[in-house]
MISE-848861 format. One record per atom (N, C-alpha, C): x, y, z negated; residue in one letter. Coordinates in pm, whole numbers, padded with zeros to 5 digits, always signed. Example, Ala and Ser with C-alpha at 12.3 -4.5 7.8 and 13.67 -1.06 7.14 Angstrom:
! residues 2
+01319-00569-00780a+01230-00450-00780a+01320-00330-00780a+01285-00225-00708s+01367-00106-00714s+01290+00003-00787s
! end
This chain:
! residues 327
-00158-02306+01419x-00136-02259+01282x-00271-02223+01220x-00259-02224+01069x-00350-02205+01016x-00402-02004+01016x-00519-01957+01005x-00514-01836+00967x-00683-01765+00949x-00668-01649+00826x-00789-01647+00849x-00833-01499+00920x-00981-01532+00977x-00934-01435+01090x-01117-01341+01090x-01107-01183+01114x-01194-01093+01078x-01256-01111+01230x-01399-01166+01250x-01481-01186+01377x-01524-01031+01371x-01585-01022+01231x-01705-00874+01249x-01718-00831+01089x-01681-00703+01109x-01651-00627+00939x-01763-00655+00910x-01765-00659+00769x-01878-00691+00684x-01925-00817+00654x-01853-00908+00751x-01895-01043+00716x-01726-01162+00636x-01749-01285+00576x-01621-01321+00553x-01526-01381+00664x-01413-01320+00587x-01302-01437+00710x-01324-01539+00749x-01299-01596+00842x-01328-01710+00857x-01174-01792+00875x-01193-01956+00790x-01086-02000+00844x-01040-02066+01008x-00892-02050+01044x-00963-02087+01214x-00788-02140+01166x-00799-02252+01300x-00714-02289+01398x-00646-02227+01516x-00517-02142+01515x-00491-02001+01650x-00358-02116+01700x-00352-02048+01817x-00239-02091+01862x-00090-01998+01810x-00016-02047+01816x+00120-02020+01745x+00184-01883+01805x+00206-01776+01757x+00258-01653+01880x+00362-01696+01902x+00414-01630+02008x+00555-01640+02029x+00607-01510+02086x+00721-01508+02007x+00791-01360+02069x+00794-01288+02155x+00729-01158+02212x+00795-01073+02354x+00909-01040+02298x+00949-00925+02412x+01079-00833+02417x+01072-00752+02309x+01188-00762+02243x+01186-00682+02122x+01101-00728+01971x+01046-00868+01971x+00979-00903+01899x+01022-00982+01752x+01005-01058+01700x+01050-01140+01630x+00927-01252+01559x+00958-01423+01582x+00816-01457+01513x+00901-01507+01370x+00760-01469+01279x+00807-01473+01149x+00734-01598+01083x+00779-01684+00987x+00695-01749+00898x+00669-01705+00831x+00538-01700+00759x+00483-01611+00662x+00516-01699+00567x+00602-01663+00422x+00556-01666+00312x+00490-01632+00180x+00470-01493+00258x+00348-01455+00119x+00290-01340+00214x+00185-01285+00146x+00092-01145+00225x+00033-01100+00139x+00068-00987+00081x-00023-00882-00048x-00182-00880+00004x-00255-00851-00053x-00383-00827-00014x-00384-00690-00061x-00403-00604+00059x-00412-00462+00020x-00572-00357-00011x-00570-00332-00055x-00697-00214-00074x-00755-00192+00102x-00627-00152+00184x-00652-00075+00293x-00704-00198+00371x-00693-00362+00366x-00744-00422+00367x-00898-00509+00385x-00906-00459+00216x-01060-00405+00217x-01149-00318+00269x-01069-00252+00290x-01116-00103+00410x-01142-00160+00555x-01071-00246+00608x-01079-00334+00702x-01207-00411+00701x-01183-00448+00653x-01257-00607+00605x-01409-00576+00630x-01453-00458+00517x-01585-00378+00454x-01617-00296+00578x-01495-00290+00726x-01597-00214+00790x-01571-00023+00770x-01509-00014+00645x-01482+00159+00635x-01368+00202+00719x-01264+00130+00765x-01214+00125+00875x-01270+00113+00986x-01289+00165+01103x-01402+00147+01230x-01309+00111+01366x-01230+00108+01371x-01145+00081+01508x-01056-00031+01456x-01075-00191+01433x-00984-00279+01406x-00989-00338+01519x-00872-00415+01561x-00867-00493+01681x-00937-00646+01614x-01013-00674+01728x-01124-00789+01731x-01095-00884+01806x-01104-01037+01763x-01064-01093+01627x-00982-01015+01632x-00927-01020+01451x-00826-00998+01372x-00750-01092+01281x-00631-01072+01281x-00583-01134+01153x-00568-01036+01018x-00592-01054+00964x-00554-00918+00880x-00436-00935+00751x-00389-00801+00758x-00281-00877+00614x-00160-00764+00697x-00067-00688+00614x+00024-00591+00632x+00133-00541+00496x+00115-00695+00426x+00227-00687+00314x+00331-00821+00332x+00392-00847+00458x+00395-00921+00499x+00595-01001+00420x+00584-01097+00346x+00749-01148+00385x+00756-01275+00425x+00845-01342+00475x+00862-01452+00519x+01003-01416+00576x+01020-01543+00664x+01160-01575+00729x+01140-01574+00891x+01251-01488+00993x+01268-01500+01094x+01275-01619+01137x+01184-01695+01260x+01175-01781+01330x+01202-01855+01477x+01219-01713+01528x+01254-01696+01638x+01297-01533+01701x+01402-01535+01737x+01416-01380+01816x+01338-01342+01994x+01265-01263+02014x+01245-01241+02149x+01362-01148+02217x+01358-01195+02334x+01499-01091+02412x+01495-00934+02343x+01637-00907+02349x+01639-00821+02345x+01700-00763+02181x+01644-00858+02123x+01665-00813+01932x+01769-00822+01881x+01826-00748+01798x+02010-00718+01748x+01973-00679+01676x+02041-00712+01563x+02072-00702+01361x+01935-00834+01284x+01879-00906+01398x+01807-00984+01243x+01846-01111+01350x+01826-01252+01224x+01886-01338+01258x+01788-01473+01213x+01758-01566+01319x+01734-01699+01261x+01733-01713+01118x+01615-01703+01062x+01605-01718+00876x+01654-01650+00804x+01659-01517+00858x+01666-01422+00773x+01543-01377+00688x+01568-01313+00559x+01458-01293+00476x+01405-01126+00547x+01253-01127+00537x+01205-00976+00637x+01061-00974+00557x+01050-00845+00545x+00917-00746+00526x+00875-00731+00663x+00738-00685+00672x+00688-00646+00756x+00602-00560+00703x+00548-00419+00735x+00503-00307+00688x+00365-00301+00708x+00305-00224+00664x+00112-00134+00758x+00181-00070+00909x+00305+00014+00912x+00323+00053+01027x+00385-00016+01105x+00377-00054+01221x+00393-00205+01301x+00467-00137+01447x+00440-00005+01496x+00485+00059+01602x+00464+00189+01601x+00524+00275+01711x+00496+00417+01686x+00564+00416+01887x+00485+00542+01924x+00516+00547+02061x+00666+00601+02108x+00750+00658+01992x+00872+00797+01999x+00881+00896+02068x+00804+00908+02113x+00776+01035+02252x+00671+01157+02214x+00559+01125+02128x+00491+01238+02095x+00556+01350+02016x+00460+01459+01991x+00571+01560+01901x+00601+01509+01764x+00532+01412+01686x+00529+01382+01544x+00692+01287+01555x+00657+01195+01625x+00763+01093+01659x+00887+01197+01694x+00899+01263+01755x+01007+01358+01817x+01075+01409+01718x+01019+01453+01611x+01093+01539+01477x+01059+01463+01326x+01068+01329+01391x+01091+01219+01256x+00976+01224+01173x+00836+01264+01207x+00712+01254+01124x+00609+01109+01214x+00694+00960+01237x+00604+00905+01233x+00531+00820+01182x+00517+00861+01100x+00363+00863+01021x+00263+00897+01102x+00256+00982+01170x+00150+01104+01225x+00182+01012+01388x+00233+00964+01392x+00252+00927+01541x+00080+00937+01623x+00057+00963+01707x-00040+00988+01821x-00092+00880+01872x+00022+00712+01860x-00010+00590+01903x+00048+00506+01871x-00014+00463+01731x+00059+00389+01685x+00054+00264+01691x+00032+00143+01632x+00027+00043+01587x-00001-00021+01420x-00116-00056+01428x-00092-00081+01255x-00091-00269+01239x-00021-00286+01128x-00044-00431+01118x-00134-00516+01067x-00214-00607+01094x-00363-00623+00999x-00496-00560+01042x-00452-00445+01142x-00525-00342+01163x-00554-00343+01328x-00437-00312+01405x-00458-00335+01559x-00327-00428+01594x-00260-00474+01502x-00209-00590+01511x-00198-00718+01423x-00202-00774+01469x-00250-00946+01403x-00131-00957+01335x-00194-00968+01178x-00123-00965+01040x-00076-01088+00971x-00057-01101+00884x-00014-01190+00750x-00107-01278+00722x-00238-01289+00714x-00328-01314+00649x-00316-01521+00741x-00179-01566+00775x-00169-01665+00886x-00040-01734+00805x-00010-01828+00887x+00086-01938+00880x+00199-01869+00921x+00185-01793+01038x+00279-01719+01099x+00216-01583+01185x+00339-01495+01229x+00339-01387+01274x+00414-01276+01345x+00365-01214+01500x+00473-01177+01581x+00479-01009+01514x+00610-00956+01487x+00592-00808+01503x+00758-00758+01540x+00720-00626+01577x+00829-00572+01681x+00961-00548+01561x+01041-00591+01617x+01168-00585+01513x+01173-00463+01463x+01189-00358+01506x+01226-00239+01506x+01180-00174+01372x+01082-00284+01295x+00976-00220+01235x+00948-00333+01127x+01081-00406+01125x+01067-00490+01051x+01185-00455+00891x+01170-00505+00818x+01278-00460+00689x+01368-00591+00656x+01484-00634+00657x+01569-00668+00593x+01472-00699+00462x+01514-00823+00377x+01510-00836+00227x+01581-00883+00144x+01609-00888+00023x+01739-00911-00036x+01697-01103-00084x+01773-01123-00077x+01761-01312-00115x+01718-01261-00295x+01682-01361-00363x+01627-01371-00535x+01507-01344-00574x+01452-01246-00575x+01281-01206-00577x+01220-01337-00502x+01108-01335-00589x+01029-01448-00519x+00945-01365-00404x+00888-01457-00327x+00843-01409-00223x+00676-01323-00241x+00612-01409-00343x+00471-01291-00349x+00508-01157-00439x+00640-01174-00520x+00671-01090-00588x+00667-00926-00522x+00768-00987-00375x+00804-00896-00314x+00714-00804-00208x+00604-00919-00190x+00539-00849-00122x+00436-00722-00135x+00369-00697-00216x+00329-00569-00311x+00397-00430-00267x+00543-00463-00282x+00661-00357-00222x+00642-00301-00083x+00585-00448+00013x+00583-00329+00160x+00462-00271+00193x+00343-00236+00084x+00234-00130+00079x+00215-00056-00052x+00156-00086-00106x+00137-00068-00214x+00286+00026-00310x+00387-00025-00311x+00514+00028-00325x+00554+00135-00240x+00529+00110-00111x+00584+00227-00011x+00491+00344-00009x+00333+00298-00022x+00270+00436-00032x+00271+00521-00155x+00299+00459-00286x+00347+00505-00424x+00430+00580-00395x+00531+00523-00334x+00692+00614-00337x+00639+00728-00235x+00579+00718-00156x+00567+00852-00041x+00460+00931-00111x+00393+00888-00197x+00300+01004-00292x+00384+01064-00369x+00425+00947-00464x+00545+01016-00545x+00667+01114-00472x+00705+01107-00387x+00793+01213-00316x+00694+01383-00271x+00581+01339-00244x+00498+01439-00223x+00435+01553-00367x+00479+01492-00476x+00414+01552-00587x+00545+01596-00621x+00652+01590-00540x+00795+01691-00556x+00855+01644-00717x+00894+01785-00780x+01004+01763-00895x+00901+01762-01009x+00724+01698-01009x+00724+01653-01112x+00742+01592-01232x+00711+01633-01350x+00721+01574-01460x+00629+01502-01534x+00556+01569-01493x+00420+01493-01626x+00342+01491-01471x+00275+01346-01451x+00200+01294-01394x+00074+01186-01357x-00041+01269-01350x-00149+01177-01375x-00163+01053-01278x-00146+00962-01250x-00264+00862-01200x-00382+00850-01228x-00417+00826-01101x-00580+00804-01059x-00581+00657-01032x-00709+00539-01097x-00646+00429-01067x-00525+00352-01078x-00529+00230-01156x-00443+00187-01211x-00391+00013-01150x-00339+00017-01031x-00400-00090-00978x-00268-00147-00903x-00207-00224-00761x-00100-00254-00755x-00017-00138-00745x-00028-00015-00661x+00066+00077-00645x+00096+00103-00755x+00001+00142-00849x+00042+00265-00973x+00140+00190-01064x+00092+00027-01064x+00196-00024-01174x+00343-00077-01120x+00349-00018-00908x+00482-00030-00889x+00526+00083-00932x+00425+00225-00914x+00518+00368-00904x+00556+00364-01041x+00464+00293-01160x+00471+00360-01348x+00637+00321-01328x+00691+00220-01286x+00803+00193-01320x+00892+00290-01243x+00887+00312-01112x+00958+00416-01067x+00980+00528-01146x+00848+00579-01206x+00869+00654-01248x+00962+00735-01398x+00931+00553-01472x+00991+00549-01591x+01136+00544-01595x+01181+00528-01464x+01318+00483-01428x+01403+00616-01445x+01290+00698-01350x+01354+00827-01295x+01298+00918-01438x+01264+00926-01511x+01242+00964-01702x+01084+01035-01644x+01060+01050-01588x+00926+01087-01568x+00816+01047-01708x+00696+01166-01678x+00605+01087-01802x+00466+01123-01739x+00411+00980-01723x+00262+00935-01658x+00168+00918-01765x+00039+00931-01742x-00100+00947-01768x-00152+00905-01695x-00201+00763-01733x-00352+00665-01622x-00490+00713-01628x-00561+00720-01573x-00675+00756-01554x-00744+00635-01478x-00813+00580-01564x-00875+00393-01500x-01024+00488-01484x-01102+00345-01461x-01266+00348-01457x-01266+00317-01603x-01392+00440-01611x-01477+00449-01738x-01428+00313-01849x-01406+00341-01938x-01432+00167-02015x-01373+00058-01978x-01233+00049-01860x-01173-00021-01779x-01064-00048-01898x-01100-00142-02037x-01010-00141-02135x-00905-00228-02099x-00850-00281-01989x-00744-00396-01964x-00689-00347-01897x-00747-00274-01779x-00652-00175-01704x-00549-00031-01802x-00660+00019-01907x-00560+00093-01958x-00457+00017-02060x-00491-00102-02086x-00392-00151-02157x-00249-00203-02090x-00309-00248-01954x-00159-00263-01871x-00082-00123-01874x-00156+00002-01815x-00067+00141-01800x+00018+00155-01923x-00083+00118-02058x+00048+00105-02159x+00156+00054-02220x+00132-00076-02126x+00236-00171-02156x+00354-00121-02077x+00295-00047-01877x+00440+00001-01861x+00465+00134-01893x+00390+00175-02012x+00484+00283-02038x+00424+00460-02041x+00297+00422-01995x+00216+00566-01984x+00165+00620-02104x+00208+00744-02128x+00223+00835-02273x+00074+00840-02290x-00050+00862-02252x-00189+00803-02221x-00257+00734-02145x-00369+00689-02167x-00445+00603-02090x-00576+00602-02126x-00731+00656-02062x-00841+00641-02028x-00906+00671-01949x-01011+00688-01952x-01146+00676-01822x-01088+00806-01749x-01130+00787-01639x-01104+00931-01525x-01265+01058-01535x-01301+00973-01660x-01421+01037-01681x-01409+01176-01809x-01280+01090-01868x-01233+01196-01943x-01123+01316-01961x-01117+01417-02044x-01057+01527-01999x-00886+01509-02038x-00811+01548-01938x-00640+01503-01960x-00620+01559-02136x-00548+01516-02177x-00460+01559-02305x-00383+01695-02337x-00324+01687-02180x-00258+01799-02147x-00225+01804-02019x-00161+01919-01982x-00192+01971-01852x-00075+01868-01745x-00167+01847-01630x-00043+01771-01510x+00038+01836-01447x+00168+01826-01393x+00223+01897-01273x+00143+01838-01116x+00129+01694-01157x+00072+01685-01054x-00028+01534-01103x-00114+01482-00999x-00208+01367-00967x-00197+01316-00858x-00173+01194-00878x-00190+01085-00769x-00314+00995-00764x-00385+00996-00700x-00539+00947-00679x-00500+00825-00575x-00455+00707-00621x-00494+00580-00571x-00655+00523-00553x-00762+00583-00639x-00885+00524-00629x-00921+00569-00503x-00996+00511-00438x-01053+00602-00269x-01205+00658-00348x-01225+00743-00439x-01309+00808-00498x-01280+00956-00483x-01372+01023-00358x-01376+01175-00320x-01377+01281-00456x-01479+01189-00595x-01503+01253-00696x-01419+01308-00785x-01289+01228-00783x-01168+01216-00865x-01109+01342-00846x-01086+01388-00715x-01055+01468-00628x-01041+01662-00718x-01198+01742-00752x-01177+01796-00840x-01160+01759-01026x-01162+01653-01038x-01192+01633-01176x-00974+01645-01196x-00966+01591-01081x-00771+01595-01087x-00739+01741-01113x-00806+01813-01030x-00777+01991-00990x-00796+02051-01126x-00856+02018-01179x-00898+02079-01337x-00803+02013-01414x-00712+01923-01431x-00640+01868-01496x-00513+01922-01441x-00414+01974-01324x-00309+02016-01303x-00293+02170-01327x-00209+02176-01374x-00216+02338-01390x-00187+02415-01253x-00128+02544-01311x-00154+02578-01174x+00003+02600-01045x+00016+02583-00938x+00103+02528-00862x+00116+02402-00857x+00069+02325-00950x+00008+02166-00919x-00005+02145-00776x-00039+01981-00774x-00113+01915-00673x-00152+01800-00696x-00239+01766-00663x-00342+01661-00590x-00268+01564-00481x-00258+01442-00500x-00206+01394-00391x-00276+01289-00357x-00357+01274-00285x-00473+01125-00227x-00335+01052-00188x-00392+00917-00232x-00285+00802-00151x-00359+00708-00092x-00495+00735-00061x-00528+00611+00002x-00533+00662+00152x-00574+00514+00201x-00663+00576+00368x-00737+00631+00393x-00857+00551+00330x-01026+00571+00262x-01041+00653+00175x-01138+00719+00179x-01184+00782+00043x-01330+00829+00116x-01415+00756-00081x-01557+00850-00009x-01569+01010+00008x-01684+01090+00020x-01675+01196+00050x-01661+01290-00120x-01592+01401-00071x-01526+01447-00149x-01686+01552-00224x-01683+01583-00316x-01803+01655-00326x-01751+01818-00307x-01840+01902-00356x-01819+02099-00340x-01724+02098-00492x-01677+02193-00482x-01619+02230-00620x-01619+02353-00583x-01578+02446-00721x-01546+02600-00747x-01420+02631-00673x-01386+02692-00635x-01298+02787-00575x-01223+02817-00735x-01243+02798-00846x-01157+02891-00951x-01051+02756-00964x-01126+02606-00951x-01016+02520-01002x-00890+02439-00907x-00946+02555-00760x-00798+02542-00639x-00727+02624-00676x-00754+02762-00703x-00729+02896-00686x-00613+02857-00802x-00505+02922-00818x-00342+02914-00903x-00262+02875-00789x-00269+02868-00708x-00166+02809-00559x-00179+02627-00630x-00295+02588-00610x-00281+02469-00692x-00327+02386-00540x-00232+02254-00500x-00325+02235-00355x-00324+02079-00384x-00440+02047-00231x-00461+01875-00245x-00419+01831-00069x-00303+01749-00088x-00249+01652+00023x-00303+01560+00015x-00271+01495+00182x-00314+01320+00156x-00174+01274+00251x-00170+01174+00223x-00075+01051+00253x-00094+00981+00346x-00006+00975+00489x-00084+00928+00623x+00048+00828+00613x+00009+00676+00609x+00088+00563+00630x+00228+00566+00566x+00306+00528+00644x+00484+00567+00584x+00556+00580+00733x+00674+00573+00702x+00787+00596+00795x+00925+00478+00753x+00959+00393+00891x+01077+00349+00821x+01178+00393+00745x+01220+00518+00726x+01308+00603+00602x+01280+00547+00467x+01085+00577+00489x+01050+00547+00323x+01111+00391+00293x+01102+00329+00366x+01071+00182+00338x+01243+00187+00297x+01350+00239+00372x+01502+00181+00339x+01515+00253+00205x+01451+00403+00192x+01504+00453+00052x+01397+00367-00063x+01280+00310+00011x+01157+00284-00167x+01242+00157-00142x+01316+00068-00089x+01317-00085-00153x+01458-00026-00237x+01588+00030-00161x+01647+00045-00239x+01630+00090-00365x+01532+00184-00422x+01534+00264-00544x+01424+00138-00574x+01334+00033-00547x+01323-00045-00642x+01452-00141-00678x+01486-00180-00621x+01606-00266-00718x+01661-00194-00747x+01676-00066-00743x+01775+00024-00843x+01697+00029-01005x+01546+00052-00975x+01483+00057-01104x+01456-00086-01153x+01487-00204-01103x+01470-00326-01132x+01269-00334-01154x+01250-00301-01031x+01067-00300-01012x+01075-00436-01066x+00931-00501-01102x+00908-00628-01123x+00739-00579-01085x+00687-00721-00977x+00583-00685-00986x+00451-00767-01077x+00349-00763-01074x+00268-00829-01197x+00182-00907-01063x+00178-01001-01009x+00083-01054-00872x+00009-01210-00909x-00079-01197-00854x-00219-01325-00884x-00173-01398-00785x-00114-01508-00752x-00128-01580-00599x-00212-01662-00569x-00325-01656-00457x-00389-01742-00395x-00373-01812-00279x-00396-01957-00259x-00343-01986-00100x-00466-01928+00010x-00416-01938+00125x-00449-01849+00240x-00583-01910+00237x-00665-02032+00202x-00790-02029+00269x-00860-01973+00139x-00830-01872+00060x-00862-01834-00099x-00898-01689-00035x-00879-01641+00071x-00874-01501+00127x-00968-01378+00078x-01115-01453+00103x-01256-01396+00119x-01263-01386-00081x-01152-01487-00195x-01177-01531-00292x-01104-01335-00344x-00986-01351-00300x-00901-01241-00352x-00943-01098-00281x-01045-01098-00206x-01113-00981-00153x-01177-00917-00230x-01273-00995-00274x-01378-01018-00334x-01328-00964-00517x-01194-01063-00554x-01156-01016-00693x-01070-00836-00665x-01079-00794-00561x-00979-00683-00549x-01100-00564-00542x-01236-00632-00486x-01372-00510-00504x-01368-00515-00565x-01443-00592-00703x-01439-00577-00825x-01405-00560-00903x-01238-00473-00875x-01152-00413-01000x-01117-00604-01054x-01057-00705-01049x-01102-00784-01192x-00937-00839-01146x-00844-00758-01102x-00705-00813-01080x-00650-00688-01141x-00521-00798-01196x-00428-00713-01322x-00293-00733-01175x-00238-00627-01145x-00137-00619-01057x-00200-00599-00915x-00122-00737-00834x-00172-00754-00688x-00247-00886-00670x-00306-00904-00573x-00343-01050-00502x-00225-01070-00429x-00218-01142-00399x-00075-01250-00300x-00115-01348-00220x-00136-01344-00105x-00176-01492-00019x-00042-01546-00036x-00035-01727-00048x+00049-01794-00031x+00047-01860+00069x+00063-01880+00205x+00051-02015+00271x+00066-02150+00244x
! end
């Protein structure tokens, strides 16, 4: 099969020739038909990630069709339609795993990451950890939904019974969550890069009551901020914008370093979380509540040897939605 594959961060994919996986126990091999290109990705890719399994395939927005079952697998079936997530395994035995926080698992598995991803013709991952998908959505459509969508929705659950909510970065998540949010009557405020006039013009198309630079001062006060940019800086400039009992909610992996701030613009019981992966829960409640909100996503598709092409357009801010590998 075809696939492209990470020798040594910092340098490009390369295209290669792999041999075909084939299922263990508990496994399932999938045909890939589409693979989001994620931010966390780039994090990969660039090296700001430091522990990737070598080679790599990379890629963890994964849909396609079941191809084969390995012993052992019950509820998915020969050509069934399937997601495949960033979280790929979890051990169930540590304390996180024990009381349903794995996210936090102690040993996990990531996909793209320490397991060989999407970024291919095809791909093995452990059923257990795989998602059901509904037949109609096109396939790069959907893919956006198993990162980008799932970490939105687990920020968005973390910024509680907000109402008025800033985004940080305006990019695939934010324009899955704007709609979540518009669904659920919520009212958002984008915060792009400086002078980023196309990005704030998308936030207004879905729907955000403002839109400019993260350089400038909110309108009015947030309940809360969601910081999709991996920019440490954003970080207090958010804190000064939520009032107080607010929060701050990082959604990336990455983020550069955060700088000093005052103690006056934490101080209101005002606090800053971050967002560690997802949990299969998120994934059954965020797909359902997108087709409940009728998500639609906005995605660029490139074919798979285009990889190093849609990396490259995803540093440079210069994509409206997502990238999409096609095989």
């Amino acid at each position: 099969m075809r696939a492209m594959v990470l020798t040594r961060p910092g340098e490009p994919l390369e295209l290669c020739r792999l041999s075909r996986p084939a299922p263990g126990p508990g496994q399932v091999l999938i045909e890939v038909a589409a693979c989001g290109v994620c931010r966390t990705d780039l994090h990969v890719v660039d090296g700001e990630l430091t522990r990737p399994k070598l080679p790599l395939v990379p890629g963890h927005e994964i849909v396609g069709r079941v191809a084969a079952l390995g012993s052992g697998v019950a509820g998915l079936e020969v050509g069934q339609r399937v997601g495949v997530p960033w979280l790929g395994h979890t051990c169930g035995c540590c304390p996180y795993c024990r009381r349903g926080a794995e996210n936090l698992c102690d040993a996990p598995g990531f996909t793209g990451y320490t397991i060989d991803g999407g970024y291919a013709e095809a791909c093995v991952a452990d059923a257990a950890y795989v998602f059901p998908l509904p037949e109609g959505p096109g396939d790069a459509e959907l893919a956006p939904l198993l990162c980008a969508g799932l970490i939105g929705y687990r920020s968005l659950v973390m910024a509680g019974e907000a109402r008025v909510i800033g985004i940080y970065g305006f990019g695939a998540a934010a324009h899955i969550l704007a709609q979540v949010m518009r669904h659920q009557g919520r009212r958002f405020l984008a915060f792009t890069s400086p002078g980023d006039a196309a990005a704030q013009a998308f936030a207004r198309r879905l729907g955000a009551a403002w839109a400019g630079g993260s350089d400038e001062v909110s309108p009015e006060p947030l309940d809360a901020a969601i910081l999709f940019a991996p920019v440490g800086a954003l970080v207090p400039a958010a804190l000064r914008a939520v009032r107080k009992g607010g929060v701050v909610v990082c959604g990336g992996i990455h983020m550069s370093d955060i700088p000093s701030f005052p103690y006056d613009i934490l101080w209101g019981e005002r606090r800053v979380v971050s967002v560690a992966n997802l949990t299969r829960r998120d994934g059954e409640e965020f797909l359902a509540l997108a087709a409940e909100a009728g998500v639609e996503t906005e995605v660029t598709p490139y074919p798979l040897e285009r990889a190093n092409e849609a990396l490259a357009d995803l540093r440079r801010g210069a994509l409206t939605g997502a990238a999409v590998l096609v095989p």
